[in-house]
C-alpha positions as CSV (number, residue, x, y, z in Angstrom):
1,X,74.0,-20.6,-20.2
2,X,72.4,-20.3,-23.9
3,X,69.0,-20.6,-24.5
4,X,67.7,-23.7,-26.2
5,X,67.1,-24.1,-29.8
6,X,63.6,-24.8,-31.3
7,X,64.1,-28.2,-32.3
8,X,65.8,-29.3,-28.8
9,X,62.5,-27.9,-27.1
10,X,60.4,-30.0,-29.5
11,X,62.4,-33.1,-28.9
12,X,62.2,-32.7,-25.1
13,X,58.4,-32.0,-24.9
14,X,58.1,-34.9,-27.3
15,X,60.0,-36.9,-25.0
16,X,58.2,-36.4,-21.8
17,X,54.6,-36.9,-23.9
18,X,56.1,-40.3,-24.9
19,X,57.0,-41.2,-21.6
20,X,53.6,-40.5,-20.3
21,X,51.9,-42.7,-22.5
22,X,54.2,-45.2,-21.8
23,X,53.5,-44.7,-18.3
24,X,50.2,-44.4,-19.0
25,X,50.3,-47.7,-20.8
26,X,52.0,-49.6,-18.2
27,X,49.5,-48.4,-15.6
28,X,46.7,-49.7,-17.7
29,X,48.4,-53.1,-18.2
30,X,48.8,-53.4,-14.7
31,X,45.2,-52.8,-14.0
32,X,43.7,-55.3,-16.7
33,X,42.8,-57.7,-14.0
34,X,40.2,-55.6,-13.4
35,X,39.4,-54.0,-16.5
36,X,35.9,-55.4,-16.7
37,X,35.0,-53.0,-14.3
38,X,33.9,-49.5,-15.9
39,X,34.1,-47.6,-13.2
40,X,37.3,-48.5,-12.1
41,X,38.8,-47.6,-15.8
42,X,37.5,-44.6,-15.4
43,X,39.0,-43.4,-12.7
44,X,42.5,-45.1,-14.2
45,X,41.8,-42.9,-17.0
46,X,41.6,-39.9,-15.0
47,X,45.1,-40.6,-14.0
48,X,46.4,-41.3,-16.9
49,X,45.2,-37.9,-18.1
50,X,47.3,-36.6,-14.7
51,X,50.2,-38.2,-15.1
52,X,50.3,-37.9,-19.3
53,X,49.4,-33.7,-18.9
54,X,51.7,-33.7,-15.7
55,X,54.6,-34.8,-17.6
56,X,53.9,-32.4,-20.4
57,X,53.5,-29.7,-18.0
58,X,57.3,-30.3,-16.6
59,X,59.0,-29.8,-19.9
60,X,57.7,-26.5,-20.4
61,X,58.2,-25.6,-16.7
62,X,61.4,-26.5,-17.1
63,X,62.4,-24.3,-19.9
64,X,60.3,-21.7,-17.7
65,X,62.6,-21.7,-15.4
66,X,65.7,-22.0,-17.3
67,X,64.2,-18.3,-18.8
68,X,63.6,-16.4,-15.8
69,X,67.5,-17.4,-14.9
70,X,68.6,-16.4,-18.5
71,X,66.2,-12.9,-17.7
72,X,67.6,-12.4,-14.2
73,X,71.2,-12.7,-15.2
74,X,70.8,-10.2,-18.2
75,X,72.1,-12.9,-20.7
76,X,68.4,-12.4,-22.8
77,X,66.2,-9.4,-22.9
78,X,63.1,-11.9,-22.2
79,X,61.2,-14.6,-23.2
80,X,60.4,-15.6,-26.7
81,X,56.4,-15.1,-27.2
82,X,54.9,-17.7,-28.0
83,X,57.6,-20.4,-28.3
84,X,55.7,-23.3,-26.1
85,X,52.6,-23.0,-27.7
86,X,54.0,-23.4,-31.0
87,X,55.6,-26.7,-29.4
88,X,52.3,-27.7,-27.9
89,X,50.6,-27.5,-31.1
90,X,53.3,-29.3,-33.0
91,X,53.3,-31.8,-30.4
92,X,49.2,-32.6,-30.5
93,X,49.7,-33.2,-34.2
94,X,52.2,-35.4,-33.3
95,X,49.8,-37.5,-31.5
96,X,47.1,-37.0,-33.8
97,X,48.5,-38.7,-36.5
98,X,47.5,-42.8,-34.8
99,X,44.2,-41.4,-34.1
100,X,43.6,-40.0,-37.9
101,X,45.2,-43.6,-39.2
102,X,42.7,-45.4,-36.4
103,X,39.9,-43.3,-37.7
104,X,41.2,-44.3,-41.6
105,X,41.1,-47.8,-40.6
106,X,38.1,-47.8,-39.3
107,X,36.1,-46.3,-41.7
108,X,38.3,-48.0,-44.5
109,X,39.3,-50.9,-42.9
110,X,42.7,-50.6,-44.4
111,X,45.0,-52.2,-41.2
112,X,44.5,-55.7,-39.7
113,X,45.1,-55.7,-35.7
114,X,46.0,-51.9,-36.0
115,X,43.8,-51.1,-32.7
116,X,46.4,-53.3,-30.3
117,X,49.6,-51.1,-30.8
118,X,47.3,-47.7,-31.5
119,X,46.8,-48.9,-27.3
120,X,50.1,-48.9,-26.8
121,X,51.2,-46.0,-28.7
122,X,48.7,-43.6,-27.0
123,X,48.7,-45.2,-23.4
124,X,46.2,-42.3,-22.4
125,X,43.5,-43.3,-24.1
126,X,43.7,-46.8,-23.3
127,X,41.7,-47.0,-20.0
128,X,39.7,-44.7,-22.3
129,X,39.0,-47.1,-24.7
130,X,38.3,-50.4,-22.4
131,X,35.7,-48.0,-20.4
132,X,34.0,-47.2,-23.8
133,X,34.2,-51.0,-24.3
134,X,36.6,-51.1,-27.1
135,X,38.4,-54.4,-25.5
136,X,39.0,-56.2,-28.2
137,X,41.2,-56.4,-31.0
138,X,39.3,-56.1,-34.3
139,X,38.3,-53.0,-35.6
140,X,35.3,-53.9,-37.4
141,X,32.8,-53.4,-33.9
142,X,34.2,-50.4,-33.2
143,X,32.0,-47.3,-34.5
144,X,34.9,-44.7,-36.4
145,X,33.9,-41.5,-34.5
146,X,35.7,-43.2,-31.1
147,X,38.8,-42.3,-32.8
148,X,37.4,-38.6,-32.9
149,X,36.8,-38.9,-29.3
150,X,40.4,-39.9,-28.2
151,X,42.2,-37.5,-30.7
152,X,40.2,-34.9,-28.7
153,X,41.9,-36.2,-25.4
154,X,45.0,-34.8,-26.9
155,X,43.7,-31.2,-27.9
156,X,44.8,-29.6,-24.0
157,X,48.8,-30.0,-24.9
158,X,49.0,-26.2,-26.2
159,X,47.6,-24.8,-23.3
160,X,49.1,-27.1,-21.1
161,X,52.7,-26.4,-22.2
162,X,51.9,-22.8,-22.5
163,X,50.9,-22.7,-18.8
164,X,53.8,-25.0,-17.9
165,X,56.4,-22.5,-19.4
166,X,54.5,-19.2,-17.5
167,X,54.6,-21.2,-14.2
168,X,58.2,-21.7,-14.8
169,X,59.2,-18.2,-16.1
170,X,56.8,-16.8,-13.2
171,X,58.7,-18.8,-10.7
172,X,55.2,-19.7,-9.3
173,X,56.0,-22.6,-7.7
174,X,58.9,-21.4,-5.4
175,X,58.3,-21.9,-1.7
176,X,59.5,-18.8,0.0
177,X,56.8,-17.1,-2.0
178,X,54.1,-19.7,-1.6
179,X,54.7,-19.8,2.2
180,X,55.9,-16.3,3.3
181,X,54.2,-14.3,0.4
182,X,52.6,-10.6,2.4
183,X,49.4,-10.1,2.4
């Protein structure tokens, strides 16, 4: 057992962030029968934000764990500092980039239609966006500084995957030490 490289780290965490918007997105979709209530997108956005940072949070844990094996079995002298929150903040510019073109296009109008797959690309942020009353598909109505607001949905992945990874090198999820931990 090796420890990962860099890039295969990045790819993986970049992985389980797309598949939470996609998630995210399908929930959403699923929903839209009853989008016209605010309230009710709310909430859906809530869990969006759960299952989105929840799936962020595993790929670090993962790698957590793989660690504290590596650690145990003497095969690395410890954990690399740092390493997941590097990948975090790589990954938030990664999803900053459709909410700097959305905010471009909206100040510039530059994109025609642009705001349809922005929804589908960050899934998140689309029960978000309905609840703020951005429901429609021109850009022209919507006020640029919304595109502020949903890039800053994104800004928790470094501390998210930093936790993740700590959970997962702590081995704070194991049962025997939940349940049977002295007191």
């Amino acid at each position: 057992m090796q420890r990962k490289p860099f890039w295969k780290l990045l790819l993986t965490g970049t992985g389980y962030m797309i598949l939470g918007n996609v998630m995210s997105t399908v929930m959403t979709v699923a929903l839209s029968v009853i989008a016209n209530v605010a309230a009710i997108m709310i909430i859906l956005f809530i869990m969006t934000l759960f299952v989105f940072y929840s799936l962020v949070f595993t790929a670090a844990y993962k790698d957590g764990q793989r660690e504290h094996l590596m650690v145990k079995n003497h095969r690395v002298d410890g954990p690399v500092k740092g390493r997941w929150t590097i990948i975090g903040i790589i990954m938030f510019l990664i999803m900053s980039i459709p909410s700097v073109i959305l905010f471009i296009d909206a100040c510039v109008r530059l994109f025609d239609g642009y705001l349809i797959p922005y929804r589908m690309i960050c899934g998140m942020i689309y029960p978000l966006s309905l609840a703020m009353g951005v429901d429609y598909a021109e850009i022209t109505q919507m006020p640029p500084y919304y595109a502020i607001i949903f890039l800053l949905c994104y800004v928790f992945i470094p501390i998210v995957t930093t936790v993740g990874f700590d959970f997962g090198f702590k081995n704070r999820f194991d049962p025997d030490k939940m349940m049977y931990e002295k007191k």
